[in-house]
py3Dmol code that shows the C-alpha trace and the ligand (Angstrom):
import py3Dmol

protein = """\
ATOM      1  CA  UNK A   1       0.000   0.000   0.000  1.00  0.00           C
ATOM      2  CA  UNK A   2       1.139   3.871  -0.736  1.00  0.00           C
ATOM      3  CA  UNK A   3       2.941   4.730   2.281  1.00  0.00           C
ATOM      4  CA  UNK A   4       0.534   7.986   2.765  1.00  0.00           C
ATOM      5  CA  UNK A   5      -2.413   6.037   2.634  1.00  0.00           C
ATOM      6  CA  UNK A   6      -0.713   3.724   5.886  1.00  0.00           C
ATOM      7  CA  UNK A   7      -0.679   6.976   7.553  1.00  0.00           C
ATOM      8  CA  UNK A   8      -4.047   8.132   6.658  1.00  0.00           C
ATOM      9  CA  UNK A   9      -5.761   4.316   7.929  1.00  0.00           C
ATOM     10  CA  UNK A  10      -3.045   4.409  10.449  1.00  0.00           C
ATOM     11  CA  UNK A  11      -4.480   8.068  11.955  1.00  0.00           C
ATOM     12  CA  UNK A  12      -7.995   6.888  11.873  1.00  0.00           C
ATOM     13  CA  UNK A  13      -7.478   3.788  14.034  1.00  0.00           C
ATOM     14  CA  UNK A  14      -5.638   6.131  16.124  1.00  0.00           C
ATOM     15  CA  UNK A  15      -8.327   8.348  16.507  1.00  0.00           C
ATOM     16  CA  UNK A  16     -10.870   6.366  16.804  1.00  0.00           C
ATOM     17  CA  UNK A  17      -8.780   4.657  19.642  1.00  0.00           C
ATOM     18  CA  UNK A  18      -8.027   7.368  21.307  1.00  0.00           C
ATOM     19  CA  UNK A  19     -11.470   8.965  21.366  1.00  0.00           C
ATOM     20  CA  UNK A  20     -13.343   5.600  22.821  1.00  0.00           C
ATOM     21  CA  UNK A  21     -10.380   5.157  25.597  1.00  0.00           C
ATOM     22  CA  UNK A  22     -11.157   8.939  26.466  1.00  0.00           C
ATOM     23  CA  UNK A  23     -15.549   8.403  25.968  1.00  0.00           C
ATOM     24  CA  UNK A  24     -15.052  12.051  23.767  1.00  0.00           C
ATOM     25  CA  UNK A  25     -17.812  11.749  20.882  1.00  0.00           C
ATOM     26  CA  UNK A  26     -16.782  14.888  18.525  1.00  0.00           C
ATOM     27  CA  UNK A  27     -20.132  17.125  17.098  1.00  0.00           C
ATOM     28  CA  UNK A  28     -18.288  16.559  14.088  1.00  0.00           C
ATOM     29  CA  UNK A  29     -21.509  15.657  11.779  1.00  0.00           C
ATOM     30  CA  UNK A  30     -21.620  15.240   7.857  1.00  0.00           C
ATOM     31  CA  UNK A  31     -22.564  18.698   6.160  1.00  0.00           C
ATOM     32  CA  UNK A  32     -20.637  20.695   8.967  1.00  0.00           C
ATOM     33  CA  UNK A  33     -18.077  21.983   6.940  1.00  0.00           C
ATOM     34  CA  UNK A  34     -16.489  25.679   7.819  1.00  0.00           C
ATOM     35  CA  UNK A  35     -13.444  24.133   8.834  1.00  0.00           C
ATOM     36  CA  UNK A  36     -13.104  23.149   4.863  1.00  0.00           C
ATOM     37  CA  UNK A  37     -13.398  27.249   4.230  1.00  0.00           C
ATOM     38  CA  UNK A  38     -10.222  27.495   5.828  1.00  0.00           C
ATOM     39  CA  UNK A  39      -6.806  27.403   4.379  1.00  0.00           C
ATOM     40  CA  UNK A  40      -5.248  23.752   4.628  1.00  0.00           C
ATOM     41  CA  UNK A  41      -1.334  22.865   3.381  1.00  0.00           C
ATOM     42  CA  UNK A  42      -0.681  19.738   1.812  1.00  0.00           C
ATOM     43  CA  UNK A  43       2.902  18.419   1.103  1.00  0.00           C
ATOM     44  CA  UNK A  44       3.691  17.059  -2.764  1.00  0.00           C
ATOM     45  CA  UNK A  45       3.778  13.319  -1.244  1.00  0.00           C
ATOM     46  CA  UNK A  46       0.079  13.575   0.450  1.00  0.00           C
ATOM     47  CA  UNK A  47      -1.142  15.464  -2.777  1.00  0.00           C
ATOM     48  CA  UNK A  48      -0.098  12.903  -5.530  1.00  0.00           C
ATOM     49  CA  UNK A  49      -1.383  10.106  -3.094  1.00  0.00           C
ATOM     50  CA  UNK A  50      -4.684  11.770  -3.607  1.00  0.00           C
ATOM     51  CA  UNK A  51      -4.581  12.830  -6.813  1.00  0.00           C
ATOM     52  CA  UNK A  52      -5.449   8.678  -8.355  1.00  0.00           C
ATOM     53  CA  UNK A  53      -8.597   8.694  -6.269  1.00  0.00           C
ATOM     54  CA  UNK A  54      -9.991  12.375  -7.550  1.00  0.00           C
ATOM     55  CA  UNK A  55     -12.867  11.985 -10.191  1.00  0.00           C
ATOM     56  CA  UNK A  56     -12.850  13.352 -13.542  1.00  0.00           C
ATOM     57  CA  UNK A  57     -15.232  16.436 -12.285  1.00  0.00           C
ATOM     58  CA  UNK A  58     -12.747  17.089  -9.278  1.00  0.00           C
ATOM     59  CA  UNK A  59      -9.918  17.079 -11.784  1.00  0.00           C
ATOM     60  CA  UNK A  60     -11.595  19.338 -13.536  1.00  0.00           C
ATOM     61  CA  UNK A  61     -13.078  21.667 -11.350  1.00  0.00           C
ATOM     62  CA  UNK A  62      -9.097  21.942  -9.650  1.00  0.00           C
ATOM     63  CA  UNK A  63      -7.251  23.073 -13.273  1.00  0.00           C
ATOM     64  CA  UNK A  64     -10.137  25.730 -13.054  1.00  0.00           C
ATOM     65  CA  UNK A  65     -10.138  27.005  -9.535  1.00  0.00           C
ATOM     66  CA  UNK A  66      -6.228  26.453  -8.941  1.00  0.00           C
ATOM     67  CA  UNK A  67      -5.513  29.468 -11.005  1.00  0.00           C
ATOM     68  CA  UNK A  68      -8.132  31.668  -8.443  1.00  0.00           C
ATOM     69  CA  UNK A  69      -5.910  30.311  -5.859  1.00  0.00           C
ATOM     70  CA  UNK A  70      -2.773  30.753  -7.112  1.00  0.00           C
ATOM     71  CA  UNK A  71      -3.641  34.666  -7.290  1.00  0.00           C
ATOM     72  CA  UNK A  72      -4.994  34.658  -4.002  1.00  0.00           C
ATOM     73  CA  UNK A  73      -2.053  33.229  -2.400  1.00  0.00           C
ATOM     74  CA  UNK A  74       0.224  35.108  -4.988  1.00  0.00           C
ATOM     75  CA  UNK A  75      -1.548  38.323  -2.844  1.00  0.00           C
ATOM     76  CA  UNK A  76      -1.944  37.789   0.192  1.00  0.00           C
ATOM     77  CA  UNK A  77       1.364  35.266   1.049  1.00  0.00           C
ATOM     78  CA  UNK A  78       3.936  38.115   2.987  1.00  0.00           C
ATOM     79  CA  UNK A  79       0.806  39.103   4.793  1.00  0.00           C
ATOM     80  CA  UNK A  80       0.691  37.549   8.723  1.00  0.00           C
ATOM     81  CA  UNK A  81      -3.150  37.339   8.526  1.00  0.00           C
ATOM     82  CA  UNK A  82      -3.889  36.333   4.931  1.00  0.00           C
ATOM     83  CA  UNK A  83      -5.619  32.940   6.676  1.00  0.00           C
ATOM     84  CA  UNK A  84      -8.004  35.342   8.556  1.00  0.00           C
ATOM     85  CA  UNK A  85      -9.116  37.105   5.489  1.00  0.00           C
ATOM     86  CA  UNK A  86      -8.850  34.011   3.477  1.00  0.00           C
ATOM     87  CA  UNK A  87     -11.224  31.985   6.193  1.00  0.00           C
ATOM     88  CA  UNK A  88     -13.848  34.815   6.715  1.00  0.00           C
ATOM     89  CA  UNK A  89     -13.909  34.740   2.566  1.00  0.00           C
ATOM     90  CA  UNK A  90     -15.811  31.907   3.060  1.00  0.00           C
ATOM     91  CA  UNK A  91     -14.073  30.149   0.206  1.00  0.00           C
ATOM     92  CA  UNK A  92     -14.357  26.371  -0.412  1.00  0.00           C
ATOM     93  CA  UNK A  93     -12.127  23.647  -0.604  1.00  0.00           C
ATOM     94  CA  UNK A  94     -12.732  23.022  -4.107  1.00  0.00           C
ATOM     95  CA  UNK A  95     -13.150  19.092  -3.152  1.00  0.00           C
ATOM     96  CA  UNK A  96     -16.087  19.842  -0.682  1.00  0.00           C
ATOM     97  CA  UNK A  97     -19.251  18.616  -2.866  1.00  0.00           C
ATOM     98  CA  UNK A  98     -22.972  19.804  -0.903  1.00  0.00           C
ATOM     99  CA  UNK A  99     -21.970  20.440   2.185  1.00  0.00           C
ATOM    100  CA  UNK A 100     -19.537  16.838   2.110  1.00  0.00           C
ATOM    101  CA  UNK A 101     -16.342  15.840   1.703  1.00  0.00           C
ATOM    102  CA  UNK A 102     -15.448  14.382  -2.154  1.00  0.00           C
ATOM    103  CA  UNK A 103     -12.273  12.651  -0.784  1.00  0.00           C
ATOM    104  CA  UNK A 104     -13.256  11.775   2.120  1.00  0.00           C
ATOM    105  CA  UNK A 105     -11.391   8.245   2.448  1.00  0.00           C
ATOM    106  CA  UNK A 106      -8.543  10.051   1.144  1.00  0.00           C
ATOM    107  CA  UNK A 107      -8.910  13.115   2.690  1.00  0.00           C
ATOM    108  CA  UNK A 108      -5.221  15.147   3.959  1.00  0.00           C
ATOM    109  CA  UNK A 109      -4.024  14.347   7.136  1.00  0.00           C
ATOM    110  CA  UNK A 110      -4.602  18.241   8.466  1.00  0.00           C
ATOM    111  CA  UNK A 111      -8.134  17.428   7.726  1.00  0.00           C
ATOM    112  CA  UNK A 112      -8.302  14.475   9.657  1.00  0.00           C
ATOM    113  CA  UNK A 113      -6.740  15.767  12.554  1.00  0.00           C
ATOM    114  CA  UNK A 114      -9.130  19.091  13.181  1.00  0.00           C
ATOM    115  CA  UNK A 115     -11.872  17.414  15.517  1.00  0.00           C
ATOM    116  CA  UNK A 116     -13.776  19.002  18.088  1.00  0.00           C
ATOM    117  CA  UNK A 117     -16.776  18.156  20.466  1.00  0.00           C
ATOM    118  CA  UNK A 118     -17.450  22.082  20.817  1.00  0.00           C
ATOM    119  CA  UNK A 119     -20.243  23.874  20.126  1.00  0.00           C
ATOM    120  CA  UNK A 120     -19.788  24.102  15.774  1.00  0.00           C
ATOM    121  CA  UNK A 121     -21.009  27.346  15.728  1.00  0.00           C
ATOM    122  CA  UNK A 122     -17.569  28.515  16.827  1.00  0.00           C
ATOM    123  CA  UNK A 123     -16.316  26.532  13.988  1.00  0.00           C
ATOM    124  CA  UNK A 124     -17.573  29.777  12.081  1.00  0.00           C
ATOM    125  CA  UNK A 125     -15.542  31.775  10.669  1.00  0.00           C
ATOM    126  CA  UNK A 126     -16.883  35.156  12.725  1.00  0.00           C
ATOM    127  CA  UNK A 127     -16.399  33.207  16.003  1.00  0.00           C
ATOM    128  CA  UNK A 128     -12.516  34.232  15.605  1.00  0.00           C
ATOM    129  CA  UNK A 129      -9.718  32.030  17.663  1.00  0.00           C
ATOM    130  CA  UNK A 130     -11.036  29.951  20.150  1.00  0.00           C
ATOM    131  CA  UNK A 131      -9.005  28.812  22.541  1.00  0.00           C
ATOM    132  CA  UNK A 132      -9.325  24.791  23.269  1.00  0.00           C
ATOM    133  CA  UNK A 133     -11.976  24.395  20.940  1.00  0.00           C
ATOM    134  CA  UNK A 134     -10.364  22.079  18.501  1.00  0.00           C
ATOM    135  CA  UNK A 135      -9.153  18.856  20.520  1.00  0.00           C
ATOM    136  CA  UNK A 136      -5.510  19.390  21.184  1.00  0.00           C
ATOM    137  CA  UNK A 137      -4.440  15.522  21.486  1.00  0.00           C
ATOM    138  CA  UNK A 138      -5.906  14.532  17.785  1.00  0.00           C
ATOM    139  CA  UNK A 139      -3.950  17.443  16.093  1.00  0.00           C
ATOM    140  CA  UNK A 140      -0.770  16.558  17.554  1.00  0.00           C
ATOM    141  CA  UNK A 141      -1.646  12.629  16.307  1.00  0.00           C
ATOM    142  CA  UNK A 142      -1.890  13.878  13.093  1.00  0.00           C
ATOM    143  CA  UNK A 143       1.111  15.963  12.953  1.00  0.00           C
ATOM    144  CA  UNK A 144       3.100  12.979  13.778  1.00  0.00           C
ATOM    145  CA  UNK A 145       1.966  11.531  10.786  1.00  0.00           C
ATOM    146  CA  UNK A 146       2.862  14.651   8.790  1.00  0.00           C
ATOM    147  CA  UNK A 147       5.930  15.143   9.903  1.00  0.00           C
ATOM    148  CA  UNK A 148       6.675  10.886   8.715  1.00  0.00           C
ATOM    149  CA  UNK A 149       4.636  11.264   5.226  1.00  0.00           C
ATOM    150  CA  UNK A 150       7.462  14.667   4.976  1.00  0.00           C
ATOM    151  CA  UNK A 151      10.540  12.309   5.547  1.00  0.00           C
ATOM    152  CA  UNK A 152       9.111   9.911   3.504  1.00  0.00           C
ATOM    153  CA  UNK A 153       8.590  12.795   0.682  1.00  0.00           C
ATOM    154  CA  UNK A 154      12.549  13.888   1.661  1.00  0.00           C
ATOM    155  CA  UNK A 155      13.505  10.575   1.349  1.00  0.00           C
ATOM    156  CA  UNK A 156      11.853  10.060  -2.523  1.00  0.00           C
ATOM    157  CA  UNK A 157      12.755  13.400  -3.935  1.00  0.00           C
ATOM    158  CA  UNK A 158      15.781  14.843  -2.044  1.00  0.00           C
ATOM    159  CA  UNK A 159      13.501  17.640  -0.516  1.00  0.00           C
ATOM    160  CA  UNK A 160      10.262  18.868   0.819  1.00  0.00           C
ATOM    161  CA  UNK A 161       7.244  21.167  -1.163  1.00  0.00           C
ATOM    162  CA  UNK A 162       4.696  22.189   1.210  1.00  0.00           C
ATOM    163  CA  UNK A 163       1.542  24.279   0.008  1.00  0.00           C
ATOM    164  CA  UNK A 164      -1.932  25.379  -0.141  1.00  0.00           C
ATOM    165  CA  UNK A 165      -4.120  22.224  -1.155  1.00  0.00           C
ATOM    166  CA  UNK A 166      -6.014  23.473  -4.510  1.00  0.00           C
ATOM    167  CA  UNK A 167      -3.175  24.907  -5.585  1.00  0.00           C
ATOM    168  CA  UNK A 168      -0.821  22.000  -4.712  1.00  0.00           C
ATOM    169  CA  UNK A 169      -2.664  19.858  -7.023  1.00  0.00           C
ATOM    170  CA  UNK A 170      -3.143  22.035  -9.648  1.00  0.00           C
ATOM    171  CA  UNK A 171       0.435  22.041  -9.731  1.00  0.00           C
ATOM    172  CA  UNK A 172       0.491  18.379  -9.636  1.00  0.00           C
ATOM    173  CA  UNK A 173      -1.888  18.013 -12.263  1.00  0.00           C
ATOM    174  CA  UNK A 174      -0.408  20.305 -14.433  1.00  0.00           C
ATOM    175  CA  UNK A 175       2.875  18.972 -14.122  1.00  0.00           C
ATOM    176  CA  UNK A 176       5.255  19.491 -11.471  1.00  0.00           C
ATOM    177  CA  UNK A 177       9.040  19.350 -11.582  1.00  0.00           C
ATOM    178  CA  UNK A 178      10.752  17.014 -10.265  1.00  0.00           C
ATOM    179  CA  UNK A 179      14.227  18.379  -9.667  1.00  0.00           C
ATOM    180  CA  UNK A 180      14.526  20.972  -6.743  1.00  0.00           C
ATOM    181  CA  UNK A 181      15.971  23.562  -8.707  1.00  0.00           C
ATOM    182  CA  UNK A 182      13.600  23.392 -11.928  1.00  0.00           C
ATOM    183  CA  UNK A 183      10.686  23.290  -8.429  1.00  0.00           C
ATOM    184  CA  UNK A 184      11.987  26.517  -6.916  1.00  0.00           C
ATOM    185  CA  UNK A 185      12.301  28.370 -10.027  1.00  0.00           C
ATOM    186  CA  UNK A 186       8.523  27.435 -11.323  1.00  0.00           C
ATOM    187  CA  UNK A 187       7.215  28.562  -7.881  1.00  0.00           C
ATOM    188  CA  UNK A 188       9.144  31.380  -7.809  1.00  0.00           C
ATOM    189  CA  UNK A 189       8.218  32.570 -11.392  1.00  0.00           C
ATOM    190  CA  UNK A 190       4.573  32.429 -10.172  1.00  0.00           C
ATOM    191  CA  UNK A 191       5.042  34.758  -7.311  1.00  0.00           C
ATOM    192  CA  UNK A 192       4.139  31.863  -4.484  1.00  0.00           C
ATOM    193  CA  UNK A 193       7.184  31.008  -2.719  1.00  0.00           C
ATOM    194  CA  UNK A 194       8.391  31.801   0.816  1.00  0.00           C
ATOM    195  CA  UNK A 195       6.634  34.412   2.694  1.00  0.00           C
ATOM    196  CA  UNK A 196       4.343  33.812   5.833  1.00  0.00           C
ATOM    197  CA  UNK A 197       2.193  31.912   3.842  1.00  0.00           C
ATOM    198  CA  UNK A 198       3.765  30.730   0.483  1.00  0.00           C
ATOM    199  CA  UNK A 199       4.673  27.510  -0.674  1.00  0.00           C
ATOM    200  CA  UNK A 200       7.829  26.097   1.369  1.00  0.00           C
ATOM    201  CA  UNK A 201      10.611  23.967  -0.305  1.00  0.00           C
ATOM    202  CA  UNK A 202      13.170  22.286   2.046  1.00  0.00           C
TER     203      UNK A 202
END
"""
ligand_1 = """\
8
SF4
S -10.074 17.786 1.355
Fe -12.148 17.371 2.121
S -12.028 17.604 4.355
Fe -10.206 18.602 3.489
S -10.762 20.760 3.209
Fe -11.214 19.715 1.254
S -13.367 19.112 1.385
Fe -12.677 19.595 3.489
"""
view = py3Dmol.view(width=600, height=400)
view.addModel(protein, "pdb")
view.setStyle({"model": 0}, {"cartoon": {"style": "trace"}})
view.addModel(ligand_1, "xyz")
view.setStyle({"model": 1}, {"stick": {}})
view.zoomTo()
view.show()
C-alpha cells in the first residue's frame, strides 16, 4: 500500500482509539463543513497520493479554480493574517461537494486531525480564535503523521514542497518538476514562494 495512505488508515485507528479510551464523541456531523473554508497545506507526497482517487469532475473543477488560488495566495502570502481574510472569505475547498467531503477516504491528514466536540457554531468563521476548541491531542496525532509522510517525501525526492491544497494539485496536475531547482524556479516565477504563507521547499 502507498505509504501515505498507511498513515491516513493508520491516523484513523488512532483516533478512533483514542477517542473511545477517552468516551469524547466529537459534534463533528456530515454537512458541517467551515473548517473546509479554511486554508489547509498539503505536502507534494500527500497530494499525488490523492490525486489517483480524484474523479474526472474534481480534476476538472481543480485546473479551473487552482488558477483563483494561485492569485490569491500570490496576494496575500507576505501578509501575517492572509488565513483570517482568506477563512472569513468563506471560500471552499474546491473538493467539498454539498456540504460533504469528495475525498473523504482520502482526505489530507490536516483534515483528519481538526476534531472538536465544541459547540460548531464557533467553527464559524466570525467566532474568531477559540481557545481549546479544537481537541488538542488529535492534532498533535496527526502531525506525527505529517511530519513521517514529509521524511518519507525527503527521502523520494531529495527535498520537501509544502503548500496550499487546490493549488498544490493544480500544480500536480499540471505537471510538477521534479528536480529541486527546476521546483523553486517554477514557484518562484509564479510569485508563491516563501513568505508567511507561500509555498515552502526544504
Ligand atoms: S479535502 Fe475534504 S475535508 Fe479537506 S478541506 Fe477539502 S473538502 Fe474539506
Amino acid at each position: 500500500m502507498n505509504p501515505v495512505e498507511v498513515h491516513w488508515q493508520g491516523l484513523e485507528a488512532d483516533l478512533a482509539d483514542y477517542l473511545t479510551k477517552k468516551g469524547i464523541t466529537p459534534s463533528c456531523r456530515a454537512g458541517c463543513s467551515a473548517c473546509c473554508w479554511g486554508l489547509v497545506t498539503l505536502s507534494r507526497l500527500e497530494g499525488e497520493a490523492l490525486l489517483p482517487h480524484l474523479s474526472q469532475a474534481q480534476r476538472s473543477r481543480l485546473l479551473e479554480e487552482g488558477p483563483k488560488r494561485l492569485a490569491l495566495l500570490r496576494e496575500g502570502k507576505d501578509d501575517p493574517r492572509f488565513p483570517s481574510r482568506y477563512f472569513l472569505s468563506r471560500t471552499p475547498c474546491p473538493l467539498l461537494e454539498e456540504g460533504l467531503c469528495g475525498v473523504y477516504p482520502w482526505r489530507p491528514l490536516a483534515c483528519r486531525g481538526l476534531l472538536t466536540q465544541g459547540d460548531p457554531r464557533l467553527c464559524q468563521p466570525e467566532a474568531g480564535r477559540q481557545q481549546g476548541h479544537f481537541l488538542p491531542a488529535p492534532w498533535r496525532m496527526a502531525r506525527l503523521r505529517l511530519e513521517a509522510v514529509w521524511e518519507e517525501e525527503k527521502r523520494r525526492y531529495g527535498f520537501l514542497v509544502l503548500g496550499e491544497l487546490a493549488t498544490l494539485l493544480y500544480l500536480l496536475l499540471s505537471g510538477f518538476p521534479q528536480e529541486r531547482e527546476e521546483a523553486e524556479a517554477l514557484l518562484e516565477e509564479l510569485g508563491i514562494l516563501g513568505g508567511w504563507w507561500g509555498f515552502q521547499v526544504t
